[in-house]
C-alpha positions, -999 to +999 in steps of 0.1 A: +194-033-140+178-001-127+156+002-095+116+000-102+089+014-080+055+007-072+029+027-055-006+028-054-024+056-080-057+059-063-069+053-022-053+018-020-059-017-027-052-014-063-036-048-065+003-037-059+007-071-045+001-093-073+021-068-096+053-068-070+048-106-066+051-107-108+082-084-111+100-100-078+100-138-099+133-111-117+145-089-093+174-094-072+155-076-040+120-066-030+122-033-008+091-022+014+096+014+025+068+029+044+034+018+060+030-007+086+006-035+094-022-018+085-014-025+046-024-057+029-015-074+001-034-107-015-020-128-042-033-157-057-003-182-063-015-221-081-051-218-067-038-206-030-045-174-016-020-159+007-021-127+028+008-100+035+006-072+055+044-067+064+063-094+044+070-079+012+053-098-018+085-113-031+087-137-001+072-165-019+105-172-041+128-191-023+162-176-012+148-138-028+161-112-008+129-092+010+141-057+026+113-043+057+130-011+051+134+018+078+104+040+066+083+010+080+067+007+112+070-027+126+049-052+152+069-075+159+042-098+173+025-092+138+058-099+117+065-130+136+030-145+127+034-136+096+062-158+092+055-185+112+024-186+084+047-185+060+069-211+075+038-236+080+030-231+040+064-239+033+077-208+027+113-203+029+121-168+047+154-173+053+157-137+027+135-116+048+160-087+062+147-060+084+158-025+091+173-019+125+160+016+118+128+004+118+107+018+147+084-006+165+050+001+172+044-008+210+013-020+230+004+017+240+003+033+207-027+006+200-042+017+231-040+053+219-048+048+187-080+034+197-087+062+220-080+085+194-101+073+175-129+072+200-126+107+211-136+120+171-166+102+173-183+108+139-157+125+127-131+095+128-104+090+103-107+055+097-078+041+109-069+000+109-063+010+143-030-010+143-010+020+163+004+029+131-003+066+135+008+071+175+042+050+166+050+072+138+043+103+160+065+092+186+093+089+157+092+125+146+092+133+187+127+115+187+105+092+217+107+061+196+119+025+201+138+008+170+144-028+160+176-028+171+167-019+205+152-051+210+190-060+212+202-044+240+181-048+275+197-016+288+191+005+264+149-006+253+143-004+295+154+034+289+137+041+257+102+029+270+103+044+301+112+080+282+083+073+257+059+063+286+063+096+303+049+122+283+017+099+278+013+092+313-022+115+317-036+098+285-029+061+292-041+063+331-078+051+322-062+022+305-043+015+338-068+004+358-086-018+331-071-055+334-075-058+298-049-033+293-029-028+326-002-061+311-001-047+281+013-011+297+037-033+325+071-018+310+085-056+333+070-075+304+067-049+276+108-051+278+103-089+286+082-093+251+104-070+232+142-089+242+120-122+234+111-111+203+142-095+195+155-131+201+136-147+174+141-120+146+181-113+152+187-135+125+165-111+106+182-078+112+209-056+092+218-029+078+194-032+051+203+000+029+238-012+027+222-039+017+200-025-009+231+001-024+254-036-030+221-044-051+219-014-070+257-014-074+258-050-089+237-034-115+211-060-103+173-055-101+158-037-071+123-036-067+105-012-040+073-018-029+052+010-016+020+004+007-013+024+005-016+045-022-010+080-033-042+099-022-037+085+015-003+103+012-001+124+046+011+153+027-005+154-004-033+130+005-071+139+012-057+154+049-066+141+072-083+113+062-047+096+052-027+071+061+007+087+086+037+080+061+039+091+026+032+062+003+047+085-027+076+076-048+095+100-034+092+087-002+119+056-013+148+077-009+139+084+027+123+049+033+145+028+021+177+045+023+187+051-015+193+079-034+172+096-066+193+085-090+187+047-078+155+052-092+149+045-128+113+033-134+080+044-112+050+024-119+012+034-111-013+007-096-049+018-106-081-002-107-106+000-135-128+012-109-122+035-076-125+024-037-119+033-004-118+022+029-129+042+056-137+081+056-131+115+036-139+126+001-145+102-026-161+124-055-173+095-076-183+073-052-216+055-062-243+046-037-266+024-058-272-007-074-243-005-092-215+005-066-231-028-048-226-043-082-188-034-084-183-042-049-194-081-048-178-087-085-148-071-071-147-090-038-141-056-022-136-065+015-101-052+032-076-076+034-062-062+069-102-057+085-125-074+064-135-037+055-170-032+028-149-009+008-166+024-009-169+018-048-171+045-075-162+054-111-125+057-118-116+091-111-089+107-138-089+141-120-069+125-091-051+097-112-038+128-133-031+142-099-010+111-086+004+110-126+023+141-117+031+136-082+050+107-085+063+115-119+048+079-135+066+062-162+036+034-168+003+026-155-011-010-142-048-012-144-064-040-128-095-055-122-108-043-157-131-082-154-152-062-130-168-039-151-179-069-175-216-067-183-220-026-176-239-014-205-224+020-199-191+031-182-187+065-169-151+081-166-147+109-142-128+137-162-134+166-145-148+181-111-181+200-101-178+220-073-205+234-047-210+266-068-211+247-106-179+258-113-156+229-130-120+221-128-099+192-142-067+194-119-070+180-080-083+209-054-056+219-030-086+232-006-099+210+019-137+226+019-138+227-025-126+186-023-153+179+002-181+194-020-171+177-051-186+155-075-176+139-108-183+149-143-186+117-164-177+110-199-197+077-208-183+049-225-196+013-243-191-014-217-188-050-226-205-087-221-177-104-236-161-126-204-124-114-198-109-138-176-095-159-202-078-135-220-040-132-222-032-107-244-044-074-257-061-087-287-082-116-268-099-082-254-134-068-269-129-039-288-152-021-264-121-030-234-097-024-254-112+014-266-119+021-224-083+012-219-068+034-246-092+065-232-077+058-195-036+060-216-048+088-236-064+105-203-031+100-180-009+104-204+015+079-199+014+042-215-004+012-195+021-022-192+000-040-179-040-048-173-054-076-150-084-097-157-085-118-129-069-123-091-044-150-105-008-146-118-013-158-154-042-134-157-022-108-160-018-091-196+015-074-203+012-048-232+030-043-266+030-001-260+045-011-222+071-033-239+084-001-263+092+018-224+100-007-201+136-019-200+124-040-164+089-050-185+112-071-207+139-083-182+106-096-159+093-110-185+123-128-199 
């Protein structure tokens, strides 16, 4: 079977969990390849609700393999949480293997992501604050420290100290705060680490070697991306972006496969459009009705309990991440939420400051801040979708919306979602006519 990938179509929390957690009940591996802590994933499994923010999604079959790929950054105090969660719910996570190329994020790039935050004041990005950002920058410096590290005293003593030096000026305030003077004690930062290192050995390997005797078994690999598309740090809403690139492209360097492993790329979009913290968001709605969307949504971050920003669905920048990731199918989820909306208005083009109009993404900075939506209006619906399992169960009204969003982006939707649990999930006849992995998941 081919390798399938996920990725977010919009600004995050699209729902990539529940899809992954869908797909994994056929695949042979679930591969997480970028991102770090500051993701979340919620999937509602026989009525119980559990959380991921490193795990990948597939962790709640027993014995399914579940790759932390390299492209991630990793807390180790996190991960082991996580699993001791997991362990308490009785999960088995005896499959969880994680990339010794993994880099770790470390007590100080908290600290500085916190200060760096603090020094933009007004202007701040919106970061989890998780040290996501500092760890990744001390990657491309060649100043970070790796999973495997945690293996070998020596060599993680060196490797802190080096990393430690060139933020010497910046972390001195932090010194002389108790809060924050253990954390920064390289004694027990190594201390922590060799512990830690301890209780995940079991845990580590080679993953892509892992991943390639997948792929070369002709069995199903399934790599799930964090974020989304439009918090890509390249081609994202700079800089108010995540610090990896959430992009199906990103796999090959994430995970450790090449192109041609890749045989299927699958969008996430809601019905509707958020966002958590700051930049553009052209057809964000600050009334009644974005309030509306908001509480019928349960739109609340899964990693910081987050009021999310809610707007129309904005087809300008799903065309945008259409392209960019070169999507064979679309998910749309949450379409319930927009139940009882007399209207529905579909963002199809842009306005800019001086009136002019454009349909494809603005690649400048001060044109995307300045934006707002032009709206095509739909019918909306009353009819209640949450028990409705297949296409035809829909109101015509739903199903007419939906068909607008294909026709729109261009490529076929597999599957919609009317409802946080698994069996609310519809999968589509025009999906089933593309999708080779729709019909092996399914089977």
């Amino acid at each position: 079977m081919p390798g399938l990938v996920i990725v977010g179509a919009q600004w995050g929390d699209e729902g990539k969990g529940k899809v992954v957690d869908l797909l994994a009940e056929r695949a042979d591996a679930v591969v997480r390849f970028q991102g770090g802590n500051n993701a979340g994933h919620t999937i509602v499994r026989d009525g119980e609700e559990f959380k991921f923010h490193l795990v990948p999604s597939g962790i709640l079959y027993p014995g399914k393999t579940c790759v932390i790929g390299n492209g991630v950054v990793v807390d180790p105090a996190v991960l082991l949480s996580e699993l001791e969660g997991l362990r308490g719910a009785g999960i088995d996570v005896s499959g969880l293997k994680v990339s010794a190329n993994a880099h770790l994020i470390m007590p100080y790039h908290i600290i500085l992501d916190h200060s760096g935050e603090a020094r933009l004041g007004k202007q701040e990005i919106g970061t989890t604050k998780r040290g996501i950002g500092p760890c990744y920058a001390d990657k491309a410096a060649r100043l970070g420290i790796r999973v495997q590290d945690m293996l070998d005293e020596k060599i993680l003593k060196k490797k802190i100290m080096a990393a430690l030096e060139p933020k010497k000026l910046m972390l001195r305030p932090y010194e002389k705060d108790r809060r924050f003077a253990e954390m920064l004690d390289l004694q027990k930062m190594t201390e922590d680490l060799l512990t830690f290192g301890h209780r995940l050995e079991k845990h580590i390997a080679d993953t892509s070697t892992l991943v390639w005797r997948t792929l070369d078994e002709g069995k199903l690999a399934l790599f799930e991306g964090a974020q989304a598309t439009m918090l890509d740090i390249d081609h994202g809403t700079y800089p108010f972006v995540t610090s990896s690139n959430p992009v199906a492209g990103a796999v090959t360097t994430g995970a450790g496969v090449g192109i041609h492993d890749i045989d299927e790329i699958w969008g996430v979009a809601k019905a509707y459009a958020t966002r958590v913290g700051a930049g553009p968001f052209p057809t964000e709605l600050f009334d009644e009705t974005g309030d509306r969307l908001r509480a019928n949504g349960r739109e609340f971050g899964t990693t910081t309990g987050r009021p999310r920003r809610c707007g129309w669905i904005d087809l300008v920048a799903l065309r945008y991440a259409v392209r960019l990731n070169t999507l064979d199918a679309l998910v749309v989820t949450k379409l319930d939420v927009l139940t009882g909306l007399d209207r529905i208005k579909v963002c199809t083009k842009y306005r800019g400051a001086d009136d002019a109009t454009f349909d494809t993404f603005p690649y400048h900075q001060s044109v995307l801040h300045r934006a707002c939506g032009e709206y095509e209006e739909l019918p909306g619906w009353t009819e209640d979708l949450t028990e409705c399992r297949t296409e035809s169960d829909l109101p015509a009204a739903a199903r007419d919306y939906l068909a607008f969003l294909e026709e729109q982006a261009g490529i076929p939707i597999v599957q919609i979602g009317v409802g946080p649990g698994r069996e609310q999930q519809i999968w589509t006849e025009s999906g089933r006519a593309v999708s080779a992995i729709q019909e092996h998941a399914s089977a």
